[in-house]
C-alpha positions as CSV (number, residue, x, y, z in Angstrom):
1,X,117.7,-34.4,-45.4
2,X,115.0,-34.7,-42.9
3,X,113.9,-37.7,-41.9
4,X,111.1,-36.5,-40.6
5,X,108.7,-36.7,-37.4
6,X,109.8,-39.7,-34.5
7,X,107.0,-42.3,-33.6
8,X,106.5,-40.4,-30.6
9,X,105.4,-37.1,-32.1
10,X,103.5,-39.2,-34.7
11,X,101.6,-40.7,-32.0
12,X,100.9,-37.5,-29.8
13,X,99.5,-35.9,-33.1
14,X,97.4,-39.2,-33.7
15,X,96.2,-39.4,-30.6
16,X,95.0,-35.4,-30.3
17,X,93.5,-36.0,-33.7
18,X,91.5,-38.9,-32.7
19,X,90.1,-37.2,-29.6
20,X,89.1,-34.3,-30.8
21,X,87.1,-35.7,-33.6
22,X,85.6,-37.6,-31.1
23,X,84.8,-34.1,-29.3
24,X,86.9,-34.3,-26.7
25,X,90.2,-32.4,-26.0
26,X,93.4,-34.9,-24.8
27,X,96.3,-33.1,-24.0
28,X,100.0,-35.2,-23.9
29,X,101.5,-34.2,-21.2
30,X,104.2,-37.3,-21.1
31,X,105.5,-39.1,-23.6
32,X,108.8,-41.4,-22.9
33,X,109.7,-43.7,-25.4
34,X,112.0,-46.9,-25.7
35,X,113.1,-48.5,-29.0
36,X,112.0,-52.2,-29.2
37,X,112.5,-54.7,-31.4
38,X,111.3,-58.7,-32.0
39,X,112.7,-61.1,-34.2
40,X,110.0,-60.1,-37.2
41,X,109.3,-56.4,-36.0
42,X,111.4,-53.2,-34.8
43,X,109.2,-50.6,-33.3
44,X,109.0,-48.5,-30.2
45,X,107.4,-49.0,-26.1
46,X,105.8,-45.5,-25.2
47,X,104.3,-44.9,-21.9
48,X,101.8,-41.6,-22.0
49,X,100.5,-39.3,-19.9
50,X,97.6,-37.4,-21.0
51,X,94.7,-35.2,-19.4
52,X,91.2,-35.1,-20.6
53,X,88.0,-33.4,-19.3
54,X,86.3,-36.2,-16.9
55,X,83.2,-35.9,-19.6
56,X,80.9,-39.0,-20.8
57,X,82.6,-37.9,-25.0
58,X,85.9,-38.3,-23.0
59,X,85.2,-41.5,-21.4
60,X,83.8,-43.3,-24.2
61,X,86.2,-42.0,-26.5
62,X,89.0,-43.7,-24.0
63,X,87.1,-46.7,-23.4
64,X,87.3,-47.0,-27.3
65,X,91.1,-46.7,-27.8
66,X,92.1,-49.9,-27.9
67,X,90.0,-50.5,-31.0
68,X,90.6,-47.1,-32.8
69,X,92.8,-47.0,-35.8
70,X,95.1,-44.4,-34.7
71,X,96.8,-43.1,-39.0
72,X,100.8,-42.6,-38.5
73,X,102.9,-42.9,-41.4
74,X,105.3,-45.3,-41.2
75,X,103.8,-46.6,-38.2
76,X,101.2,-48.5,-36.8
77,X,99.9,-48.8,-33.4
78,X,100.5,-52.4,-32.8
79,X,99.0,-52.5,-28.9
80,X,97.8,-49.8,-26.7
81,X,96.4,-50.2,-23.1
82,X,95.0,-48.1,-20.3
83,X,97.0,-48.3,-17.3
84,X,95.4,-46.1,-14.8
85,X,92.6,-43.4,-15.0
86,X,93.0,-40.9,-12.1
87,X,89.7,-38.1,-11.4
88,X,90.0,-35.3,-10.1
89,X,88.2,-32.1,-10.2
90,X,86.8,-32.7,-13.4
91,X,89.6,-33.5,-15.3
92,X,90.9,-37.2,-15.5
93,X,95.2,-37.8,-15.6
94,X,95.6,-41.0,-17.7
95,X,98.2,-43.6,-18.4
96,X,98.6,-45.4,-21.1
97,X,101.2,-48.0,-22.7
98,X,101.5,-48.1,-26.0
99,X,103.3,-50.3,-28.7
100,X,104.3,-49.0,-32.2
101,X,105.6,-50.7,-35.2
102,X,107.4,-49.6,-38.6
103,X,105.8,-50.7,-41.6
């Protein structure tokens, strides 16, 4: 029996989704993830790497992130931050950190 897709593939698809509704294309390039867990909460630390065109759709798109509700069943993204944004030749290379939860 499956049990189906990780929280890591759950949030690479969430995250494409999201960006290219907002008419931008994000590619996951890296996505490591550590299992975490609190007294009240079990869940998952991801740390991403992702390319998007350096574009003002991209940018505001990004800027928006930590606000967007990002749909993955079973989960929800619980924090998500931008750790660096790196330009270059009209592409931007981002990090992000990312905290999931099962619900």
């Amino acid at each position: 029996m499956s049990r189906g897709p990780d929280s890591a593939t759950l949030l690479q698809r969430a995250l494409e989704r999201s960006a290219d509704a907002a008419g931008c294309a994000a590619v996951v390039c890296v996505l490591e993830t550590t299992r975490w867990a609190s007294a009240t909460f079990v869940g998952a630390r991801h740390r991403i790497a992702l390319t998007l065109r350096d574009d003002p759709p991209s940018m505001i798109w990004l800027a928006a992130l930590g606000e967007a509700e990002l749909a993955m069943r079973g989960h929800l993204v619980a924090d998500i931050a931008t750790l660096s944004v790196t330009r270059r030749d009209g592409e931007a290379i981002v990090a992000l950190e990312t905290l999931t939860v099962e619900t």
